[in-house]
NUZASE-663454 format. One record per atom (N, C-alpha, C): residue number from 1; residue in three letters; chain; atom name; x, y, z. Coordinates in steps of 0.05 Angstrom, whole numbers, plus 5000, padded with zeros to 4 digits. Layout:
<rec i="NUM" aa="ala" ch="A" at="CA" px="X" py="Y" pz="Z"/>
...
***
This chain:
<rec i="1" aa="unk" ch="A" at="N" px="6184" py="9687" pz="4475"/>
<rec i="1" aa="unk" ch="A" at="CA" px="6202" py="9667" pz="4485"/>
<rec i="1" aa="unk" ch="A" at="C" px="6211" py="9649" pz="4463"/>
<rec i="2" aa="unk" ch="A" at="N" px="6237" py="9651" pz="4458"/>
<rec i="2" aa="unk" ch="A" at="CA" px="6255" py="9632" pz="4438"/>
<rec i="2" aa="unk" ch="A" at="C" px="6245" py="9604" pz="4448"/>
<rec i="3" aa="unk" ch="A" at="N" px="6234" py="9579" pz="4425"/>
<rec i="3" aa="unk" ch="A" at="CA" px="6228" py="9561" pz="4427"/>
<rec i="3" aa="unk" ch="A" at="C" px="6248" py="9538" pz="4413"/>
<rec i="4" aa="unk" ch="A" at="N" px="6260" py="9525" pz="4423"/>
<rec i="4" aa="unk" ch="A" at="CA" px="6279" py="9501" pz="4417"/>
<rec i="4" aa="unk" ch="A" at="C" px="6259" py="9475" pz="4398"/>
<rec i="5" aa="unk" ch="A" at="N" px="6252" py="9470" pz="4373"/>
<rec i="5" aa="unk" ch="A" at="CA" px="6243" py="9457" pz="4366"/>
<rec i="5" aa="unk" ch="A" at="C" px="6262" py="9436" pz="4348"/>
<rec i="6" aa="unk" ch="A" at="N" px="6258" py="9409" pz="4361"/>
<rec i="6" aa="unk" ch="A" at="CA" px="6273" py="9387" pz="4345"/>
<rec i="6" aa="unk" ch="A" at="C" px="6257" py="9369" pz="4335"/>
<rec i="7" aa="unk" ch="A" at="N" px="6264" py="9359" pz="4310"/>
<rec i="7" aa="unk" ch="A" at="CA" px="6243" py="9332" pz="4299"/>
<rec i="7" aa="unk" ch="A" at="C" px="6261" py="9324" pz="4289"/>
<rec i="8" aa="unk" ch="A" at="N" px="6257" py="9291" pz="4304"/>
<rec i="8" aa="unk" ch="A" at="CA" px="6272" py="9269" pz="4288"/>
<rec i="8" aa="unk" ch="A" at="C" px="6259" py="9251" pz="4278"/>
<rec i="9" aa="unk" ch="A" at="N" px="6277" py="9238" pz="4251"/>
<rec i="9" aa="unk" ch="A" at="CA" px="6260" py="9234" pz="4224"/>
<rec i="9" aa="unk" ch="A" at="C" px="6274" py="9214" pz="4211"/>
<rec i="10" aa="unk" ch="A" at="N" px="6267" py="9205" pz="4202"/>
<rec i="10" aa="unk" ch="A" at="CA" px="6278" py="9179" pz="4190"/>
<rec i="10" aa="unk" ch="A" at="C" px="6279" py="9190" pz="4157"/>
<rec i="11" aa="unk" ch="A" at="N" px="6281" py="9218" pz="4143"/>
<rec i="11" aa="unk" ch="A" at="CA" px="6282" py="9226" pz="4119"/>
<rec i="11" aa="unk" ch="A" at="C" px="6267" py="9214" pz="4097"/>
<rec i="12" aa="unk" ch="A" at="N" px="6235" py="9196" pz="4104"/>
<rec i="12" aa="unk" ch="A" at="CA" px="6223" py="9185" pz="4094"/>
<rec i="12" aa="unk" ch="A" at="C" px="6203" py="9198" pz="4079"/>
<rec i="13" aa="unk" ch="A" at="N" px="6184" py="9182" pz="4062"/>
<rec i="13" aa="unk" ch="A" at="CA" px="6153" py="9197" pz="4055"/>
<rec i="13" aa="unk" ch="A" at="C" px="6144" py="9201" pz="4080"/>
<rec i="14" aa="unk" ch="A" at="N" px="6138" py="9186" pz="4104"/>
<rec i="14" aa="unk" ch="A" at="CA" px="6118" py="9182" pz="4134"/>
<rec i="14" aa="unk" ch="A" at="C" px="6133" py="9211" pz="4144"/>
<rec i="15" aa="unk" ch="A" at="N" px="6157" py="9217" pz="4140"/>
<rec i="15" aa="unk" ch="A" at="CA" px="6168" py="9238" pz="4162"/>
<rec i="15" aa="unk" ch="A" at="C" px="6163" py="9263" pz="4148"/>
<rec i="16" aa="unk" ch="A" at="N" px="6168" py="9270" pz="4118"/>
<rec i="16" aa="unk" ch="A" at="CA" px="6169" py="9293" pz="4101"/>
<rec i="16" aa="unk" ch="A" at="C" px="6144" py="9312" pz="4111"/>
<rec i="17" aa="unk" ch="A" at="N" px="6126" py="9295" pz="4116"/>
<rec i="17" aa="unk" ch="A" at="CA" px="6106" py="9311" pz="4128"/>
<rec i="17" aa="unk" ch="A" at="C" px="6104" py="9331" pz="4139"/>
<rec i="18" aa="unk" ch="A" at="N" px="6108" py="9309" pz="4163"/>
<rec i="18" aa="unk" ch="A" at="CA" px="6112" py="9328" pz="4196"/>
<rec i="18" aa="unk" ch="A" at="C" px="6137" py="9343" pz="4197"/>
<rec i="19" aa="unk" ch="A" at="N" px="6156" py="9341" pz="4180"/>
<rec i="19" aa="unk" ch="A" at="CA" px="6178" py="9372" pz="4176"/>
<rec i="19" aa="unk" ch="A" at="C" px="6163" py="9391" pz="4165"/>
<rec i="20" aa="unk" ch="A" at="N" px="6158" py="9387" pz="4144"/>
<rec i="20" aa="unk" ch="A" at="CA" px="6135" py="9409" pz="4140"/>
<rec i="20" aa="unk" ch="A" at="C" px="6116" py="9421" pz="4148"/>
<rec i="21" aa="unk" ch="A" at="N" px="6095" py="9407" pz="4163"/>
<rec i="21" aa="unk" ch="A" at="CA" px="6075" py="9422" pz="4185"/>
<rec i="21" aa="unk" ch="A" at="C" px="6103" py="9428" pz="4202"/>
<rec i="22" aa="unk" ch="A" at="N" px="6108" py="9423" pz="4207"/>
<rec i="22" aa="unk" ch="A" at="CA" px="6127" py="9435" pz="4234"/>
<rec i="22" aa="unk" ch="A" at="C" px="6142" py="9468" pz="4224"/>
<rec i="23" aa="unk" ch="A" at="N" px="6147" py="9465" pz="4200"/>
<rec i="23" aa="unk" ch="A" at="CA" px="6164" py="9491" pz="4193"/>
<rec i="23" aa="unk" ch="A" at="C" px="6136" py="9512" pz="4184"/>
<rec i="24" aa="unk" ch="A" at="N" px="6117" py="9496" pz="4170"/>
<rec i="24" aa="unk" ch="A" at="CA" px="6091" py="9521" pz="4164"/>
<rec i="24" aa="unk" ch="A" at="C" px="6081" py="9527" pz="4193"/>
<rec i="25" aa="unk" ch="A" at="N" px="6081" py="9514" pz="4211"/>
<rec i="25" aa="unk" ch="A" at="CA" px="6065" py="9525" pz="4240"/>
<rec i="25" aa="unk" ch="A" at="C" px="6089" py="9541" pz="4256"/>
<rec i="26" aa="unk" ch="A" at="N" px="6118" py="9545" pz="4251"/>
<rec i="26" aa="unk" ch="A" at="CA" px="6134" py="9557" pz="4266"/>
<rec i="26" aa="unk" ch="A" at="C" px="6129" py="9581" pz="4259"/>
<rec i="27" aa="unk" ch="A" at="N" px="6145" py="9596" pz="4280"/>
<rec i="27" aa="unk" ch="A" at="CA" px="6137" py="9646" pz="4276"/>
<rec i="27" aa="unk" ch="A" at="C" px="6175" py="9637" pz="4277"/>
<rec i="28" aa="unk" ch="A" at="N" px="6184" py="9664" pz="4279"/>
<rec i="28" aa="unk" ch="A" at="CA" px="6204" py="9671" pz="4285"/>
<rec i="28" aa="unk" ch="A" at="C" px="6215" py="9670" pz="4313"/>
<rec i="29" aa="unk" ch="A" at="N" px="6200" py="9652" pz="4330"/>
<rec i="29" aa="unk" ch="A" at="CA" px="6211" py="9656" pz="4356"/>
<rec i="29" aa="unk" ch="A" at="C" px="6222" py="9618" pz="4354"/>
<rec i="30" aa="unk" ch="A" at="N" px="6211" py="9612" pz="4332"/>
<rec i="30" aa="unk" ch="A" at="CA" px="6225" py="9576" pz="4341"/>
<rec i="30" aa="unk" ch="A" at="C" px="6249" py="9568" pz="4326"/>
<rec i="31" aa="unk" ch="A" at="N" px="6266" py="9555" pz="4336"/>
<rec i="31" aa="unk" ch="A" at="CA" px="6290" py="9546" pz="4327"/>
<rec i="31" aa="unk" ch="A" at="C" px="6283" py="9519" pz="4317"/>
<rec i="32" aa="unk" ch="A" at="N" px="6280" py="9517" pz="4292"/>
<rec i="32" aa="unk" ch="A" at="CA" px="6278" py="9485" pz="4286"/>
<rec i="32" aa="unk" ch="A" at="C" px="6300" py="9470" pz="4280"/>
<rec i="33" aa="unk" ch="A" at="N" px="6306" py="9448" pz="4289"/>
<rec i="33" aa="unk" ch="A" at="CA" px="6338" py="9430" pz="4287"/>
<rec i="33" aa="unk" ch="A" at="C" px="6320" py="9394" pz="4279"/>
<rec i="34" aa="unk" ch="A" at="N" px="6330" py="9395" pz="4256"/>
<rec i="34" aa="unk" ch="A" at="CA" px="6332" py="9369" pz="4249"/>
<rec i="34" aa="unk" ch="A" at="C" px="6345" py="9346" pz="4245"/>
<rec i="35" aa="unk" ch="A" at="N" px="6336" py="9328" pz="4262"/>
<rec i="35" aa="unk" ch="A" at="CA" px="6358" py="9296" pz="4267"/>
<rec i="35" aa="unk" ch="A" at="C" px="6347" py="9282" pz="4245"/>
<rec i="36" aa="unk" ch="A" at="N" px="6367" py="9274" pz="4220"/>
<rec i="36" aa="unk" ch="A" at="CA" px="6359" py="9254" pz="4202"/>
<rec i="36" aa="unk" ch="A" at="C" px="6370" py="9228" pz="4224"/>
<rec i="37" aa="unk" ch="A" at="N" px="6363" py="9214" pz="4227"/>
<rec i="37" aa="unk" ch="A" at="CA" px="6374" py="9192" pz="4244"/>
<rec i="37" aa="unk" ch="A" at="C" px="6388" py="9168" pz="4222"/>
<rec i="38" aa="unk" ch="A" at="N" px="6370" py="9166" pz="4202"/>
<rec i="38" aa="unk" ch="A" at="CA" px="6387" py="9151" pz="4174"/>
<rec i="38" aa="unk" ch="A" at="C" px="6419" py="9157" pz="4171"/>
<rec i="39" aa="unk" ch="A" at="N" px="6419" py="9188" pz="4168"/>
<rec i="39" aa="unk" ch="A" at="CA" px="6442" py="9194" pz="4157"/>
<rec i="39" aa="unk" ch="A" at="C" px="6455" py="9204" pz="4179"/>
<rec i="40" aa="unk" ch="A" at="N" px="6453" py="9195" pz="4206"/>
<rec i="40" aa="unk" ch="A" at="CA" px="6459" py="9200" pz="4237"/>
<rec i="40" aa="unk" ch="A" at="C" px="6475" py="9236" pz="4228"/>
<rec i="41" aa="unk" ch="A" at="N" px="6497" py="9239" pz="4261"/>
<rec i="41" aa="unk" ch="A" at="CA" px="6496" py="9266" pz="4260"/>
<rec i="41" aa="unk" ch="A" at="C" px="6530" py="9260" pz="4268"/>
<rec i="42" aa="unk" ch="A" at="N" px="6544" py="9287" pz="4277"/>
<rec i="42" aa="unk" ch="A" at="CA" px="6563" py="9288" pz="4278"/>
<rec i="42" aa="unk" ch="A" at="C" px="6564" py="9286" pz="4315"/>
<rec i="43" aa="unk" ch="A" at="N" px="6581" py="9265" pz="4314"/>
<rec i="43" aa="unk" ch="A" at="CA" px="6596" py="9254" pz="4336"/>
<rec i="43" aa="unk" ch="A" at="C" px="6572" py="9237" pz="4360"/>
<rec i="44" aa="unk" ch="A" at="N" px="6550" py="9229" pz="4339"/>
<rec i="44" aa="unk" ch="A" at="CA" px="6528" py="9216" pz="4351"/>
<rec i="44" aa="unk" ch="A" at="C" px="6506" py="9235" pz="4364"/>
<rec i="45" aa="unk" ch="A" at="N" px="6508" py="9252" pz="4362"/>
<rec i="45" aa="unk" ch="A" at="CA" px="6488" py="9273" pz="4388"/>
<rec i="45" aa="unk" ch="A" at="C" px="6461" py="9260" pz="4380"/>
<rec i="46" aa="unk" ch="A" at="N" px="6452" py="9263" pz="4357"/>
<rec i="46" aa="unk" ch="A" at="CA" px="6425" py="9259" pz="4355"/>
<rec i="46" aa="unk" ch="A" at="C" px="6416" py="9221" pz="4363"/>
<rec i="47" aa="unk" ch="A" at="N" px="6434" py="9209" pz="4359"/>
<rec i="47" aa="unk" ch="A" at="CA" px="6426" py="9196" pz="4381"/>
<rec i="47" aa="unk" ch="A" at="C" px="6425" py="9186" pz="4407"/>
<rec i="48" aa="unk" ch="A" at="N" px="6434" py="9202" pz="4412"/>
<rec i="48" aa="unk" ch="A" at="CA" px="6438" py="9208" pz="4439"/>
<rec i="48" aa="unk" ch="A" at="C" px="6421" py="9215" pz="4455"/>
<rec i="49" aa="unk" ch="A" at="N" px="6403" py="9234" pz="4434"/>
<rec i="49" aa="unk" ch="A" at="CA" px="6387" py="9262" pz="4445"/>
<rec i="49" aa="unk" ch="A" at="C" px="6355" py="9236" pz="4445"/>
<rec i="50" aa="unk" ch="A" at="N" px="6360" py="9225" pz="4428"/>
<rec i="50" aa="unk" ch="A" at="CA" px="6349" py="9201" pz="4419"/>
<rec i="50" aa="unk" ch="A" at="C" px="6333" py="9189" pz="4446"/>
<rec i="51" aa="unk" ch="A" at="N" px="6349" py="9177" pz="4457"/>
<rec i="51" aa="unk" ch="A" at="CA" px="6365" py="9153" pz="4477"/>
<rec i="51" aa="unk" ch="A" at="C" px="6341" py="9176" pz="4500"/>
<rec i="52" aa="unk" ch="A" at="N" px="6361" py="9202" pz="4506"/>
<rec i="52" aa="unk" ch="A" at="CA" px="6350" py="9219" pz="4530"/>
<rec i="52" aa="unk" ch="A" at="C" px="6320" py="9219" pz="4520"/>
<rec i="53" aa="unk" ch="A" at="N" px="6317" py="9227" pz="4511"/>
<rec i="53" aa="unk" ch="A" at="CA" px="6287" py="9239" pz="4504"/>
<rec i="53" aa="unk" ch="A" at="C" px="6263" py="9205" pz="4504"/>
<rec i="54" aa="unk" ch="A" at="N" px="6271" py="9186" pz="4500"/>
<rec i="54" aa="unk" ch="A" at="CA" px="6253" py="9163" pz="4506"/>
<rec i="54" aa="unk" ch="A" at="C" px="6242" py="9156" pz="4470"/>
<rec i="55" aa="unk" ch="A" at="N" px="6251" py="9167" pz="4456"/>
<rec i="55" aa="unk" ch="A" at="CA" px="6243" py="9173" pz="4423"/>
<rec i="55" aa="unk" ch="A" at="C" px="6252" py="9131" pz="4418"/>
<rec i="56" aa="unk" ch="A" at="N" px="6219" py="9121" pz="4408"/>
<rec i="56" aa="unk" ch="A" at="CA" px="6222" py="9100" pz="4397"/>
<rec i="56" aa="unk" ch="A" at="C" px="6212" py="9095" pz="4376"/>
<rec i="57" aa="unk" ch="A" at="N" px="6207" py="9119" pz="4361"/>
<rec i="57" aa="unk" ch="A" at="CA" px="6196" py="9116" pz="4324"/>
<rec i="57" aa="unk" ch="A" at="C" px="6200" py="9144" pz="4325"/>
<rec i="58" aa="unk" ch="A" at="N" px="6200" py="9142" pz="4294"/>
<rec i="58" aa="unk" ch="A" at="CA" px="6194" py="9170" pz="4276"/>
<rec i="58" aa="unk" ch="A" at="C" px="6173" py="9176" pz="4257"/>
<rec i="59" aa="unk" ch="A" at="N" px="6169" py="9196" pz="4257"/>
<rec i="59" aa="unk" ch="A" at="CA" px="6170" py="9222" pz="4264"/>
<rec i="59" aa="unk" ch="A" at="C" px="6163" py="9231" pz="4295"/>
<rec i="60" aa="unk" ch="A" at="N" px="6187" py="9244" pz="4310"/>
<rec i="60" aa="unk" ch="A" at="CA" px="6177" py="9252" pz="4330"/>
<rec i="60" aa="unk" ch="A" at="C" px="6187" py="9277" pz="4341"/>
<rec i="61" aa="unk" ch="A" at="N" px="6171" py="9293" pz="4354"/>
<rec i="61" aa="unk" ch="A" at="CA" px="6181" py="9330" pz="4355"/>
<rec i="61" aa="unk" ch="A" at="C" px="6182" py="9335" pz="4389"/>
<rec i="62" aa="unk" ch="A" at="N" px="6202" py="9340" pz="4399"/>
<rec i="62" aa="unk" ch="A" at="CA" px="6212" py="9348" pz="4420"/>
<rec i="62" aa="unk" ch="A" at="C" px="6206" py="9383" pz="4423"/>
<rec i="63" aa="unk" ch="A" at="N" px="6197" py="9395" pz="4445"/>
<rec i="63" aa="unk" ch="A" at="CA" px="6196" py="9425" pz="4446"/>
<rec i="63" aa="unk" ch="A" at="C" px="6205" py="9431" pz="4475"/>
<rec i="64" aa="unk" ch="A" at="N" px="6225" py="9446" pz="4466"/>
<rec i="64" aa="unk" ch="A" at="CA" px="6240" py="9451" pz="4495"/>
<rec i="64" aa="unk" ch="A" at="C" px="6249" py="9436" pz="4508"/>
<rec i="65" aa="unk" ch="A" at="N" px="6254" py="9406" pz="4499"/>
<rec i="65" aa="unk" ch="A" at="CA" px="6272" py="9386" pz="4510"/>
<rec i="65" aa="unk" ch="A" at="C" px="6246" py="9370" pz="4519"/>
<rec i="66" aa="unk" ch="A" at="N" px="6220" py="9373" pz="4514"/>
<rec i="66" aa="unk" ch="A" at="CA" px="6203" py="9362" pz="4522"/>
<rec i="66" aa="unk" ch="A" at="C" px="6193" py="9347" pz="4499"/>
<rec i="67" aa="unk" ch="A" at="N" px="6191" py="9315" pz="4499"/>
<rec i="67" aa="unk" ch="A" at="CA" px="6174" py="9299" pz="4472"/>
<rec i="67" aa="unk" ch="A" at="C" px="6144" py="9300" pz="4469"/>
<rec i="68" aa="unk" ch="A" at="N" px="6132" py="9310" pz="4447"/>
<rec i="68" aa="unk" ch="A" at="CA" px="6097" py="9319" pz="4451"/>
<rec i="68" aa="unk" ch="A" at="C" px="6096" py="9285" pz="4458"/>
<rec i="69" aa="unk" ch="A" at="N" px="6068" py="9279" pz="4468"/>
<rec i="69" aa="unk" ch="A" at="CA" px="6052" py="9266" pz="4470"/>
<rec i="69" aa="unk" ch="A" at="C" px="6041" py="9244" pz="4439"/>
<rec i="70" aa="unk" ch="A" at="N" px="6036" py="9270" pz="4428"/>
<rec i="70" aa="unk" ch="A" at="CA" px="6027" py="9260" pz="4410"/>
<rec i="70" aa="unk" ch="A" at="C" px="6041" py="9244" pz="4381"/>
<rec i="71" aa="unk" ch="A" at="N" px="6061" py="9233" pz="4384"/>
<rec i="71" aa="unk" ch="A" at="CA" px="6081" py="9224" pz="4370"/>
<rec i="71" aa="unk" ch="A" at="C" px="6078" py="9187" pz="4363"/>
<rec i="72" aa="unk" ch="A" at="N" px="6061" py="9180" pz="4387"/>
<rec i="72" aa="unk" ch="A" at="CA" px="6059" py="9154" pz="4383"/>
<rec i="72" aa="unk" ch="A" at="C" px="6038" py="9159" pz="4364"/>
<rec i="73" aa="unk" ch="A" at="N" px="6011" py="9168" pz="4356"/>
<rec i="73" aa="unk" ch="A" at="CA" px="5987" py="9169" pz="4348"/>
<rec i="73" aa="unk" ch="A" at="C" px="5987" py="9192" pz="4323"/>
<rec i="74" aa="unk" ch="A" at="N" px="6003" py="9202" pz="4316"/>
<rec i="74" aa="unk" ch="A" at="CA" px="6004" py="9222" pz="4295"/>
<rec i="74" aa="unk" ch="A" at="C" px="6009" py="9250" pz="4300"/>
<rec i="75" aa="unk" ch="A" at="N" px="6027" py="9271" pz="4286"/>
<rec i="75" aa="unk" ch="A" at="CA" px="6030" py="9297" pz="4290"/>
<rec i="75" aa="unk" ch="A" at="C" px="6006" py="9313" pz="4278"/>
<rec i="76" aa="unk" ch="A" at="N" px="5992" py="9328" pz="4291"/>
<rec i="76" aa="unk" ch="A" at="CA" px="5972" py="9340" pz="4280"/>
<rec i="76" aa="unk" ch="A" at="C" px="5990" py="9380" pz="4286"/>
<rec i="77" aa="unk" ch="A" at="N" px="5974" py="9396" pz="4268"/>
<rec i="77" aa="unk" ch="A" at="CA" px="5971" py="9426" pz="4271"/>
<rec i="77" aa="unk" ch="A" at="C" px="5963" py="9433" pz="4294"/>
<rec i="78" aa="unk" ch="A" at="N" px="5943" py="9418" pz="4309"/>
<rec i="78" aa="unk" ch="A" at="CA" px="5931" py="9423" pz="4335"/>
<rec i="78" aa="unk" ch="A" at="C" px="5963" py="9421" pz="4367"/>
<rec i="79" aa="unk" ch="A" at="N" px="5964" py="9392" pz="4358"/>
<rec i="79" aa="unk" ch="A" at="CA" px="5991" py="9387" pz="4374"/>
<rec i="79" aa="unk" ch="A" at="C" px="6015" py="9408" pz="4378"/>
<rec i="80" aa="unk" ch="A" at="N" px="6020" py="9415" pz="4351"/>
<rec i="80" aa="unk" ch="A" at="CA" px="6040" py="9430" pz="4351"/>
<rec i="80" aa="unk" ch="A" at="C" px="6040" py="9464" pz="4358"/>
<rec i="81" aa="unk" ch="A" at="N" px="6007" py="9471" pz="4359"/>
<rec i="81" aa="unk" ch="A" at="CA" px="5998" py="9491" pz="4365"/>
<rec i="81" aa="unk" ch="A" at="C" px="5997" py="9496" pz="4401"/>
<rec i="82" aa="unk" ch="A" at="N" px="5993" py="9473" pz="4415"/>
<rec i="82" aa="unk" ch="A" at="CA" px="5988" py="9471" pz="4435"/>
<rec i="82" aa="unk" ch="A" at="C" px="6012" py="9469" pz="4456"/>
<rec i="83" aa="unk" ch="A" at="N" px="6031" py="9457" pz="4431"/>
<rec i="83" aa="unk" ch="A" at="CA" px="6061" py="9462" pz="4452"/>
<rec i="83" aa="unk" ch="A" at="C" px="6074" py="9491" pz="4443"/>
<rec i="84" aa="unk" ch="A" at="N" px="6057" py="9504" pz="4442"/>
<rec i="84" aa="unk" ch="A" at="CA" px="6069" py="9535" pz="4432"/>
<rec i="84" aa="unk" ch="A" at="C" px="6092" py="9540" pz="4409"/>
<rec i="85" aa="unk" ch="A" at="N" px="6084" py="9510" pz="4389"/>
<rec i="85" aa="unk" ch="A" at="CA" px="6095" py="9531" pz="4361"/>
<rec i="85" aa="unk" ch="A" at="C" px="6085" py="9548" pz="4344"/>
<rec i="86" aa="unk" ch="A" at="N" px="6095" py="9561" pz="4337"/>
<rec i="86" aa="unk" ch="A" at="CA" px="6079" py="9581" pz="4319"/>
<rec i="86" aa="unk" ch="A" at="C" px="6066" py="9608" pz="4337"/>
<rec i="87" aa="unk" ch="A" at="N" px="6073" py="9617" pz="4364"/>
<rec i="87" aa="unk" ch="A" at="CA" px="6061" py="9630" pz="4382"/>
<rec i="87" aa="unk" ch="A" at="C" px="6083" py="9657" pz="4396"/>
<rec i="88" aa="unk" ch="A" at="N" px="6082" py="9679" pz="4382"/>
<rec i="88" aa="unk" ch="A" at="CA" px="6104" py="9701" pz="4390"/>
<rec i="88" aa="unk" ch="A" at="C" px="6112" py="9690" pz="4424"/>
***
């Protein structure tokens, strides 16, 4: 099952991270899309997507239109394993 993965990021040291774990823990079944929110997006979507999603800091990773949990308290390998990235 094709997985919709978005992280929005403020293009910082704090965010560079969690793009990274996020792209080493993806397989070929996840689509990763990244919102720099700094350098916003074309015709506003990302914040928009922003706004929908309840997103009030960054780094934060949405899967399947769903925001993990764990975004207030830190992105871990575990987290991102658990919302089925990285999982045929």
């Amino acid at each position: 099952m094709k997985r919709k993965v978005e992280i929005f990021t403020a293009g910082c040291p704090v965010c560079d991270p969690v793009v990274k774990l996020v792209k080493e823990t993806s397989c070929e079944n996840c689509e990763i899309i990244i919102y720099d929110l700094v350098k916003q997006c074309e015709e506003k979507t990302c914040t928009d997507k922003m706004v929908a999603y309840g997103i009030n800091q960054v780094p934060s990773v949405v899967v399947n239109g769903k925001l993990l949990d764990c975004c207030d308290r830190g992105i871990t390998k575990q987290d991102l394993v658990n919302a089925g990235i990285g999982q045929a």
